[in-house]
Each structure stands twice: as structure tokens, then as C-alpha cells.
C-alpha positions in Angstrom: 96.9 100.6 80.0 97.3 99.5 76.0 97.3 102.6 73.5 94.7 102.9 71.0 96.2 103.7 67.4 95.4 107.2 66.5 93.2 106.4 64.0 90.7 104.9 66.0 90.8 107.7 67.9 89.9 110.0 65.3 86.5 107.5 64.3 86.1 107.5 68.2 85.7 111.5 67.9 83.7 111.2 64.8 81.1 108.6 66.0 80.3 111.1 68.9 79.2 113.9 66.5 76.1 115.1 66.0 76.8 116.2 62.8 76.7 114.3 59.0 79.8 116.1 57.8 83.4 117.4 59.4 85.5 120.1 58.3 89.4 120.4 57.1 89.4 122.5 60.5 87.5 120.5 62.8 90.0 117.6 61.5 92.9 119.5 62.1 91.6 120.3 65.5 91.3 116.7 66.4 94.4 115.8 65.1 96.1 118.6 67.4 94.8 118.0 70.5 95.3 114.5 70.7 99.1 114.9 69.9 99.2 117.4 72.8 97.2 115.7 75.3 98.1 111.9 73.8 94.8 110.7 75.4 91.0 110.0 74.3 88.4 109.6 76.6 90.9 108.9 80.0 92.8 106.3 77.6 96.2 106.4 75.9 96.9 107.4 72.3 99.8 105.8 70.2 101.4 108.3 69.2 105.2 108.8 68.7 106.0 112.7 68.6 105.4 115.9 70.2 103.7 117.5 68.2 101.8 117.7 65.4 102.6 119.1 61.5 100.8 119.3 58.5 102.4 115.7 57.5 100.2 114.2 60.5 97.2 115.5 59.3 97.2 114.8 56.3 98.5 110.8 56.7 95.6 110.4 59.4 93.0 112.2 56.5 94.1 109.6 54.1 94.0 106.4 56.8 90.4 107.7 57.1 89.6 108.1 53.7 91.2 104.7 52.8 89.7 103.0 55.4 85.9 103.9 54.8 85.5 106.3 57.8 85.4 109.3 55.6 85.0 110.4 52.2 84.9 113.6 50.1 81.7 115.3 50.2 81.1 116.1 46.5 78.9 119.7 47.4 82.4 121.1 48.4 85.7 121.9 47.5 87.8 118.8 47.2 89.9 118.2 50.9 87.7 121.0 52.7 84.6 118.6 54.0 84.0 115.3 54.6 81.0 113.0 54.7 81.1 110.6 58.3 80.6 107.1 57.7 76.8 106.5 58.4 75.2 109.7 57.9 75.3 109.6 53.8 71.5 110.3 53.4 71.7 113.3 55.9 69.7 116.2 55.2 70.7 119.4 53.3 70.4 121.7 56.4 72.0 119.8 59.0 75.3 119.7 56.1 75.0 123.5 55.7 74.7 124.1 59.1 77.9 121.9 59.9 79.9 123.2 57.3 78.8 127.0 58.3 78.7 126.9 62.3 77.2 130.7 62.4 74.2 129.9 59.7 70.9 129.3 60.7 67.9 128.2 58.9 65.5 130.9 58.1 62.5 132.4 55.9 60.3 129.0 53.7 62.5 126.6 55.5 61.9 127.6 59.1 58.6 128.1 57.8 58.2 124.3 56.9 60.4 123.7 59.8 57.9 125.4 62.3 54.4 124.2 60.8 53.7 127.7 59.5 53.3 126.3 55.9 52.5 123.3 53.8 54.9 124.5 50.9 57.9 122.6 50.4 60.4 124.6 49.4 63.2 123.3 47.1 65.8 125.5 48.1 67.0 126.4 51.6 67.2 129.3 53.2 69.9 130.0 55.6 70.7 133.2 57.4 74.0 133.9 58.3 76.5 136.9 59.3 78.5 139.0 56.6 81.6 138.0 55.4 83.3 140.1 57.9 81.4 139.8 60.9 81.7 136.0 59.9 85.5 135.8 59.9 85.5 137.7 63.4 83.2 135.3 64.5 85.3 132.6 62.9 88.3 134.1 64.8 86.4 134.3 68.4 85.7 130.1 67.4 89.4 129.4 67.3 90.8 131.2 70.2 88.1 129.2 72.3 88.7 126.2 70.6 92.5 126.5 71.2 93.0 128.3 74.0 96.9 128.9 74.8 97.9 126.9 72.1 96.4 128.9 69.5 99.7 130.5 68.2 101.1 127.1 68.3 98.4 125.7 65.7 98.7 128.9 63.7 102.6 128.5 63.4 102.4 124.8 62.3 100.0 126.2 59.4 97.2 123.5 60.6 93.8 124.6 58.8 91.9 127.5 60.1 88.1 127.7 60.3 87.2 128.9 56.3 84.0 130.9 55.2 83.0 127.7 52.2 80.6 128.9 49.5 77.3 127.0 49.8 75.7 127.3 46.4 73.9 123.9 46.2 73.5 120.6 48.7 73.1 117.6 46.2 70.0 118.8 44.3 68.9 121.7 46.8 69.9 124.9 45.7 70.9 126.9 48.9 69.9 130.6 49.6 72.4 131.4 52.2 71.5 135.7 53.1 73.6 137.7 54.8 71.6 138.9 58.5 72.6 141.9 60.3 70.1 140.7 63.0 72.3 137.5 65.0 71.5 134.9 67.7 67.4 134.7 66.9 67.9 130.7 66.6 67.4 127.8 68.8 69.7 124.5 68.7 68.1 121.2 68.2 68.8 118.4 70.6 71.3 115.6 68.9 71.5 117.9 65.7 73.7 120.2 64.2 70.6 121.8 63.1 69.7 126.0 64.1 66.6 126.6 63.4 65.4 130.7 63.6 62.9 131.4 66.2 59.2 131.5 65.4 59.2 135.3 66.6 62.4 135.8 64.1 60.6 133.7 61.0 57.1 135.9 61.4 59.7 138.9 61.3 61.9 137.6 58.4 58.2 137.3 56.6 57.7 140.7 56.3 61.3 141.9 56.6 61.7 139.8 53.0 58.5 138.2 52.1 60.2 137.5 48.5 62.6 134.5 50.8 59.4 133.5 52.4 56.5 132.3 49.3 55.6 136.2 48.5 53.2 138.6 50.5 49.9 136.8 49.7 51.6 133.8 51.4 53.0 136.3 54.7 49.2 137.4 55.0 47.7 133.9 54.9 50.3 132.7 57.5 49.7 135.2 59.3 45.9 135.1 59.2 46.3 131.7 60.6 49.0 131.9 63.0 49.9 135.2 63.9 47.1 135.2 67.0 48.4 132.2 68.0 51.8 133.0 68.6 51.5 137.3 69.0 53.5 137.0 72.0 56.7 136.1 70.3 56.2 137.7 66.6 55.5 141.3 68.2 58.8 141.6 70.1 60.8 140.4 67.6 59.2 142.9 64.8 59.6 145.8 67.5 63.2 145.4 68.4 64.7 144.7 65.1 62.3 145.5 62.6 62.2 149.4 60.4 59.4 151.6 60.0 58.7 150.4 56.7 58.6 146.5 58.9 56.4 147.9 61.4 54.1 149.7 58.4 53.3 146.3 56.6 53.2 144.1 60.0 50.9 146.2 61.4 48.6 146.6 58.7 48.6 142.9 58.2 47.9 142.4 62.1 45.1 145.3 62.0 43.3 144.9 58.7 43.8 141.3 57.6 44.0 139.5 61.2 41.5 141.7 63.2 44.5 142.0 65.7 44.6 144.6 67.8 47.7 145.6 70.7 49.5 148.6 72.4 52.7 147.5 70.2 50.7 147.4 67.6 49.2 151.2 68.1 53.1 152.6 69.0 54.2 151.4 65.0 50.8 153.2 63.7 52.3 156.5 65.3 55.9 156.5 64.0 54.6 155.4 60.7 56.4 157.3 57.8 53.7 159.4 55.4 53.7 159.7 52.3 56.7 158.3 49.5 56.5 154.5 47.8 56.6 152.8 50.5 54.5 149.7 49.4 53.0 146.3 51.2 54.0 144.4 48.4 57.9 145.6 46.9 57.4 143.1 44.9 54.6 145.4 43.2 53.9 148.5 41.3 52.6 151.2 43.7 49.0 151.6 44.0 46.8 154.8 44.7 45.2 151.9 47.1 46.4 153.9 50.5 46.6 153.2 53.7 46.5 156.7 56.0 46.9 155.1 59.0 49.9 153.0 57.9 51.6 155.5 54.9 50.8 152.6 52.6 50.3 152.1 49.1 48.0 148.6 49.5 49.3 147.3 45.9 47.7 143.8 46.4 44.0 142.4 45.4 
């Protein structure tokens, strides 16, 4: 059977990806694997040594670059991503959430994402792990990804899977928070896209209404949608959300959606008294105060 040049195996790999941009890593990876395995797809790969070093990488980058298959995506730092021929006018999220494989998109933009507002946002909002938690995660990613081989790839000093800042995605300004609360995303089909939940977005509404238009925006969302989908919000508010979380859901639910529920009822009676503990922390406390809830209601 005739070898394809390496090269070409490389675009092969690329075309397949549902993604706009690769990383150094993801690169490397390739590049790895097929000196290992020397196939693609069932077929033979032209390729000369054993294995792989930093040299290999690096000359296959530059045939990519040189030939049009790749280029520098300008968002990052020079050599660490790379826009895939093709998918130039790819969105903002789908780039963050290729170039950050643990981020999801959350608050406004799962939001607009989900229907739940007509508000389009100008920056994006991603959730994501800590930088620690993050790096373990990264760590977990590359011992699957490797398998066995993984001390080999670490010894030839081939490029590990990096933590890149995401401060702005060509004229989107990116709000990328750090989430103690993981895993509340779905995948979309033929993306790289992770979107959070509609239960995790009504919860990440009250949990930071400031990343989500402000409180007057939570409370009209939720006025319109919360009946709708009170199946999925209420969970999601109960398992992960604080007392203070519970206070303002609840009193949004009870008092400004005329929704009433057992759930509901069990935040009213582990409801802190007493304190600042405000609907709006955006605001200056009000005598405005809700017994039930322990409540300041600092809004018109």
C-alpha cells in the first residue's frame, strides 16, 4: 500500500475536527502518535525514524504553516494556537472552548445561548475550574491521551497541555470565572462548544446576577421562564446553591413568580435571620425586609 507523506496526515487529522482552532499540545500529540503507530486511518505513514523529537514537531508546524493549513491565531501567544484552514470566521466560544477543554460557557452567554434573554452580550462568559484544579484536570487529560507512552512524550519535552490566558477573542472581551461547581454543561453535536445546563444558568443567575445583566434582569427571566423549566432550576439551586442562594431564589420564585413547591418551603426554613444579607449585592441595604426570607428587599 503507498505511504502518505506526513503532512497530509496531519491536514487529514485536522479536517476531522470539530474544532476552529488546535493547540501546541494537540499538535504535538498528533505528531507522536503517528511516529509510533506510522499509520492514519488503516494506511501507511512516510515516515523515516522511530520516534519523534522536538525537531519533528516543529518542521511539520512550519510545512503546515507554509503550506496554508494553519496559521497563528493572533488572540494568543505566538506558537501556542493555531487557526485550521476553513474555520477563520468561527465563533468566539467555540475558540475559547478549544483552546480551554475544561471551560464552559455560562451566565449572559448561556443565557442568549438558551433563549432566556434577548440581550446580546459583548463579552463571554465562560466558567471554568481554578488554576489548580485545572492543571490536575490537565494532568488526568494527558495520561488518557497517552497512555503508556506518557513518560516517553514527557522525556522527549513534546508540549504539555498549558492553562492560556483568554483575555479577549478578536473584539470580544472574555470573562473566563473560576467555578467550584464542575460538570453542569452539555456538549454540542459537531462542536467544540459546552454550553452550561439550563438548571446551572437559572443557578449561576442568582449565584452572580452581576455576570448575568443584574438582578432586575434575574427577576424578569425568571418571571418568564422559571415556571417553565422549575423542574431543572430547583435541583440545581438546592444541591449547589448557599443559604444566601436559596434566600434570593426563593423570594424571587414566591413573591415575584407566584411559585410555590416543597423545595421551595425547605430553603424558607434554613433561611439565615438577620445580618446584610441583601437580594441585590449590587445595592445598599434596605430596611425593605423580608421575615420570611432574612432579606433586606433593596430593589424598587
Amino acid at each position: 500500500m503507498k505511504k502518505i507523506p506526513l503532512q497530509q496526515a496531519i491536514a487529514l487529522s485536522l479536517a476531522a475536527l470539530h474544532q476552529p482552532v488546535i493547540t501546541r499540545y494537540q499538535l504535538g500529540l498528533f505528531v507522536f502518535q503517528l511516529y509510533l503507530t506510522k499509520q492514519f486511518s488503516g494506511k501507511p505513514v512516510r515516515i523515516s525514524a522511530q520516534t519523534p523529537d522536538r525537531r519533528a514537531l516543529s518542521r511539520a508546524i512550519t510545512q503546515l504553516l507554509d503550506s496554508g493549513v494553519l496559521h497563528p491565531n493572533k488572540n494568543f501567544p505566538q506558537g501556542r494556537v493555531f487557526t485550521i484552514l476553513g474555520k477563520e470566521k468561527s465563533s468566539a466560544d467555540e475558540i475559547a472552548c478549544s483552546v480551554d477543554p475544561f471551560s464552559y460557557v455560562s451566565h449572559l452567554s448561556a443565557m442568549e445561548y438558551h433563549g432566556l434573554t434577548d440581550r446580546l452580550s459583548k463579552m463571554l462568559f465562560l466558567s471554568s475550574p481554578n488554576t489548580k484544579t485545572w492543571h490536575d484536570f490537565a494532568n488526568q487529560r494527558i495520561a488518557k491521551d497517552l497512555g503508556d507512552n506518557e513518560q516517553l512524550y514527557r522525556a522527549l519535552n513534546f508540549p504539555l497541555l498549558q492553562r492560556l490566558n483568554i483575555n479577549k477573542i478578536g473584539k470580544r472581551a472574555v470573562n473566563r470565572h473560576s467555578s467550584i461547581h464542575l460538570g453542569a454543561y452539555k456538549n454540542i453535536k459537531d462542536t467544540a462548544l459546552r454550553i452550561a445546563t439550563i438548571g446551572r444558568t437559572f443557578f449561576d443567575m442568582i449565584h452572580k446576577p452581576e455576570f448575568c445583566g443584574g438582578i432586575y434582569h434575574v427577576i424578569d427571566t425568571y418571571q418568564e421562564f422559571a415556571k417553565k423549566y422549575l423542574n431543572l432550576l430547583l435541583p440545581e439551586i438546592d444541591k449547589h446553591g448557599t443559604k444566601m442562594d436559596k434566600a434570593r431564589a426563593g423570594y424571587i420564585l414566591e413573591s415575584r413568580c407566584d411559585l410555590n413547591h416543597s423545595t421551595i418551603d425547605s430553603w424558607a426554613q434554613d433561611a439565615q435571620r438577620g445580618g446584610s444579607r441583601k437580594l441585590d449585592p449590587a445595592q445598599e441595604y434596605s430596611s425593605n425586609y423580608s421575615e420570611r426570607w432574612g432579606l433586606s428587599i433593596n430593589i424598587g
